[in-house]
C-alpha positions in Angstrom: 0.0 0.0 0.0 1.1 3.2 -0.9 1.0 6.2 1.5 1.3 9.9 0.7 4.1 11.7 3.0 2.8 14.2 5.5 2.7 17.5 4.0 5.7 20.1 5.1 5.1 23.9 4.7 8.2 25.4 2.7 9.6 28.0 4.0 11.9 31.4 2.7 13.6 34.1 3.9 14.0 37.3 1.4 16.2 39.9 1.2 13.4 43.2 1.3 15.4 46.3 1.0 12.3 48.3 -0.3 13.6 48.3 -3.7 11.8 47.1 -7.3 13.6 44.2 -7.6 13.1 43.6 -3.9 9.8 44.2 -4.3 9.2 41.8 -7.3 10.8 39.3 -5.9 8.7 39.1 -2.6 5.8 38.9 -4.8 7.6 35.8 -6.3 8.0 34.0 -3.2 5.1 34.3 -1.9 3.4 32.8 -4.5 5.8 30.0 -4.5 6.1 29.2 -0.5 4.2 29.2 2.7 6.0 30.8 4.8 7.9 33.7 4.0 10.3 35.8 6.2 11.3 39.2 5.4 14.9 40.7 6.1 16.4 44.0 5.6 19.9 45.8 6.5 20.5 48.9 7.9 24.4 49.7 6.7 24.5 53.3 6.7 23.3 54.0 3.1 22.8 57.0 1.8 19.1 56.2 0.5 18.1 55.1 4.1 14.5 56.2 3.2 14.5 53.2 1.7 14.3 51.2 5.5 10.7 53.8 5.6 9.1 52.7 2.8 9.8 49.4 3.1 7.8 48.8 6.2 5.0 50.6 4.3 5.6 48.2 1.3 5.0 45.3 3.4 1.6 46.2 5.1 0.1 47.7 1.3 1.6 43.7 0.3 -1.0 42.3 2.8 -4.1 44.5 2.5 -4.1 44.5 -1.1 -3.0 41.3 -1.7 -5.1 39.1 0.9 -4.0 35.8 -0.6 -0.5 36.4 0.8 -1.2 38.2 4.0 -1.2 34.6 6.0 1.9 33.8 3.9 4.1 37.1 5.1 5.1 36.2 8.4 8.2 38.4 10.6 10.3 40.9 9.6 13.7 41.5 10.4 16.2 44.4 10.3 19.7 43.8 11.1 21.9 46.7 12.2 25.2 46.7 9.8 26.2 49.7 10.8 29.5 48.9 11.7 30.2 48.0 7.9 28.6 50.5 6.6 31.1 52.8 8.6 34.1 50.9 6.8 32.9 51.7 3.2 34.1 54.5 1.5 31.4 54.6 -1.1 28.9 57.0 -2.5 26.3 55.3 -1.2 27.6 55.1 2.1 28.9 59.3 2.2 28.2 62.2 0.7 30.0 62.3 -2.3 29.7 62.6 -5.8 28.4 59.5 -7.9 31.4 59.1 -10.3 33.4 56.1 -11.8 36.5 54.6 -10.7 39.8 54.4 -12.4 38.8 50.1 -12.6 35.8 51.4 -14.7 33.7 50.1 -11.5 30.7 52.8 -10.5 31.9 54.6 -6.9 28.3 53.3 -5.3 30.0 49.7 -5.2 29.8 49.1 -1.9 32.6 46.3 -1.5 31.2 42.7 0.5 27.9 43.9 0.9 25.9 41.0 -0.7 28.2 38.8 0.7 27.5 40.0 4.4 24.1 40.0 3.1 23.4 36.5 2.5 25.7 35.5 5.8 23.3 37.3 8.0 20.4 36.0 6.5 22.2 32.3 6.3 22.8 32.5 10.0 18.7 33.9 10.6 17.2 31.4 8.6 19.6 28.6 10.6 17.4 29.8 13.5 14.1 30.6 12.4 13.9 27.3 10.5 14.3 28.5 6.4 17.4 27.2 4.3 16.0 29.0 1.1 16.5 32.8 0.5 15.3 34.8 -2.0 17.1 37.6 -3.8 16.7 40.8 -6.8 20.4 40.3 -7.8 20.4 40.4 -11.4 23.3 40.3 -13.7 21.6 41.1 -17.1 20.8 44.6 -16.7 22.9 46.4 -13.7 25.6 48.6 -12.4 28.7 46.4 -13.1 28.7 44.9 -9.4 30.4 41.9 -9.0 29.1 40.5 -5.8 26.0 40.5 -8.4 27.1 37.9 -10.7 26.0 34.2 -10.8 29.2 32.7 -10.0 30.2 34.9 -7.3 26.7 34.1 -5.4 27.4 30.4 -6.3 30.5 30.6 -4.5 28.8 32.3 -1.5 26.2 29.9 -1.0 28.2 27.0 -1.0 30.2 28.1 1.5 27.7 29.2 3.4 26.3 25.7 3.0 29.2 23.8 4.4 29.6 26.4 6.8 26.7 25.7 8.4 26.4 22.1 7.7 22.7 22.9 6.3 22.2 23.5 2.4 21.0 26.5 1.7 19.6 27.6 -1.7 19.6 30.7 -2.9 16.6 32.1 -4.9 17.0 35.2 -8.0 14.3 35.1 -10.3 16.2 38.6 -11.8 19.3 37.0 -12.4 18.6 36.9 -16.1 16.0 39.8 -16.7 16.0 42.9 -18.0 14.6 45.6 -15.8 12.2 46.0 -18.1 11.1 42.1 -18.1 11.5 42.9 -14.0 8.5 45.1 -14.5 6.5 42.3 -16.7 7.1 39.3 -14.0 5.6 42.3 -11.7 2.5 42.2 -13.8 2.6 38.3 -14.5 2.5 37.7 -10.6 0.3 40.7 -9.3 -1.5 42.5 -12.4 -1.4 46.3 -12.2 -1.9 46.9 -8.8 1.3 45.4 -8.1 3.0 47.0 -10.8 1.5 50.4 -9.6 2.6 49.7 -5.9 5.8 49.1 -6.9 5.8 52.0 -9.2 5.1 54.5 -6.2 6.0 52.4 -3.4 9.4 51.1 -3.8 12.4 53.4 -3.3 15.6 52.9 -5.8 17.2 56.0 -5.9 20.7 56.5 -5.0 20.5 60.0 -3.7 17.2 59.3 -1.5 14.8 61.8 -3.4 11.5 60.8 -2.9 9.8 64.2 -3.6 9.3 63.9 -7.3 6.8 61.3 -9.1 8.2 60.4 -12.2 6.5 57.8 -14.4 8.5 54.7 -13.4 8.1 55.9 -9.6 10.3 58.6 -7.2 14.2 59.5 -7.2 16.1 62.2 -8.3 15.9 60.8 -12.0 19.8 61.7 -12.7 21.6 58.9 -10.4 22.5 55.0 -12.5 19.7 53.7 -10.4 17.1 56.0 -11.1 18.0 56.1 -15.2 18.3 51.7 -14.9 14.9 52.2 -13.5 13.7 54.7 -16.1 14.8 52.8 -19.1 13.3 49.8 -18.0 10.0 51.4 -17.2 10.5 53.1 -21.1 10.6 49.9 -22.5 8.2 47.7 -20.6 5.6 50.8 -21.1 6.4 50.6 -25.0 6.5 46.6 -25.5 
């Protein structure tokens, strides 16, 4: 006789900034798990408005989108303060966004998604969840290399045998375009979620949120805000 297994709730842990892409891929995991824990870093950044919205993000996610309010369980910040005060970065100071003799943008912010995905390694080892979700993308970005596929490979598996658990690491961006970031928005959500991410999300490097633009607020002059832009050009137009 054949017997079905007991049925175990999955459960995630995703890395919510307050971003689009962080945005978009919340909306992924919760349709894709039952459980899903929320965790964001507070480094120092220059666009700390970003750790505002994102707390309004979350409660518009389970008002307006019922089906995954039972889904959305805690939410974590984690103080990385102490890092951020080690990174000499535009996006950690106030300094002009430029570009580095190595070609790399000055907003790099050296380690950070590799801190990133330690903390939330060693939160999920606690609070029960070996999968984490990401918006790293290395199709359409600024030229980070803690962003690329391999170097997340390499993270993960060392955070794997680290820990002696295997943890999986999630990034349904990896290989999309901004503006096919904005169309899995719309596959998983429809237009309400594309228009809460549109004006609720916070991208900007420079922390403007007093202009609307038509992809959403920021300053509309910094690499994030014209990434965003474009995208938004292009999904609008397809």
């Amino acid at each position: 006789m054949t017997t079905t297994p007991p049925y175990k709730p999955t459960k995630a842990g995703v890395l919510f900034s307050g971003g689009q892409d962080s945005a978009t891929v919340l909306a992924w995991a919760l349709t894709r798990f039952d459980h899903v824990e929320t965790i964001g870093f507070s480094y120092g950044q220059r666009h700390n408005v970003e750790m505002t919205v994102r707390k309004a993000l979350l409660e518009q996610m389970r008002t307006e989108f019922p089906q995954w309010s039972d889904r959305l369980g805690e939410d974590h910040v984690i103080d990385l303060a102490g890092f951020g005060a080690i990174s000499e970065t535009a996006l950690t100071r106030e300094r002009e966004i430029d570009t580095l003799e190595s070609g790399m943008p000055n907003t790099f912010v050296p380690g950070r998604n590799l801190i990133f995905l330690t903390y939330a390694a060693a939160l999920g080892w606690r609070r029960g969840f070996s999968d984490l979700v990401a918006g790293m993308c290395e199709a359409d970005f600024s030229g980070y290399p803690d962003c690329r596929k391999e170097t997340l490979d390499a993270q993960m598996l060392a955070i794997s045998l680290g820990l002696e658990r295997t943890f999986t690491l999630h990034s349904p961006l990896m290989t999309r375009s901004k503006a096919q970031a904005w169309e899995l928005a719309e596959t998983l959500g429809g237009n309400p979620l594309v228009e809460m991410i549109r004006t609720g999300t916070h991208t900007c490097y420079m922390g403007v949120r007093d202009t609307l633009h038509a992809w959403g607020y920021g300053c509309g002059t910094c690499p994030a805000c014209d990434l965003r832009a474009k995208g938004w050009a292009d999904y609008a137009g397809s």
